[in-house]
N, C-alpha and C positions, 0 to 999 in steps of 0.2 A: 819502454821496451819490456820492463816486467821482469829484467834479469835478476831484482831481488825481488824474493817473496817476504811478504810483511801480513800476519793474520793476525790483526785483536784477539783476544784473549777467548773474547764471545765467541766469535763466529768459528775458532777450531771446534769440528765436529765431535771431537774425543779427547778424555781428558788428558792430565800429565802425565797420568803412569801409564797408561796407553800410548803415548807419544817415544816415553822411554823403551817401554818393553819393543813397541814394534820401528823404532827408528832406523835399523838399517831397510825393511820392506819400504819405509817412507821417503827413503833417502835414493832407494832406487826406483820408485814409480816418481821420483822425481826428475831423475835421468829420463826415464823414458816418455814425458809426458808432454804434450806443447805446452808451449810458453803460454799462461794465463789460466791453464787447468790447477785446481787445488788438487794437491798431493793426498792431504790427510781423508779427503772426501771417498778416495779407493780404499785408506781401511777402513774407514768407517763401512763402506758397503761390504768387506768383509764381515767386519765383526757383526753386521748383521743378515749377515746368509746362513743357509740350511743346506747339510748336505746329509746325504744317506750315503752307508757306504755298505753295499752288500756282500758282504764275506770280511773273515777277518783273520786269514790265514796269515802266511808266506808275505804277499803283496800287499793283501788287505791292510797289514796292517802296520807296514812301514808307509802306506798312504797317510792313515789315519794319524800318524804322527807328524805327517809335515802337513796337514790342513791344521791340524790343532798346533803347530808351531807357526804358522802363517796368518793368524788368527780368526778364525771360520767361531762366528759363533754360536753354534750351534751343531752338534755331530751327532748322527745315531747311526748306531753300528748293530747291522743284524745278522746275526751267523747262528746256522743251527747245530752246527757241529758240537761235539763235544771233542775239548784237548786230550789229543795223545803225548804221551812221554816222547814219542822219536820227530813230533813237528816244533819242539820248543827250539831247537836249534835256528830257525828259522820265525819263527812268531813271535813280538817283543811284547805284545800286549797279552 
């Protein structure tokens, strides 16, 4: 029935400190996943995705902190703006 998961050592897509840092994301794509799909294999296809994120105000870039806390690997971020003093209220990057 597959109600425990058991992965050799080998075939985890990612290693141990990866498994530490992202184990609650792993812990819940395991909730959501049928039975006999490998968990680890969704972050692994995180950690190797590409994302752009265009702008990096307000939204921008409270996005940009939960891709990079969900672990996207790889981010570029392009904004042409220059920062003003009265948007830091609001912009964490």
């Amino acid at each position: 029935m597959k109600l425990i998961e058991f992965y050799p050592q080998n075939t985890i897509p990612i290693t141990n400190i990866q498994i530490e840092r992202f184990s609650i994301n792993i812990e819940f794509f395991n909730s959501k996943l049928p039975l006999g799909m490998n968990k680890y294999e969704i972050q692994n296809t995180l950690l190797d995705s590409s994302v752009v994120v265009l702008g990096c105000g307000g939204l921008g870039s409270h996005i940009i902190l939960e891709l990079a806390a969900i672990g996207i690997g790889n981010l570029t971020i392009v904004d042409f703006d220059e920062i003003e003093l009265s948007n830091l209220n609001r912009q964490i990057l």
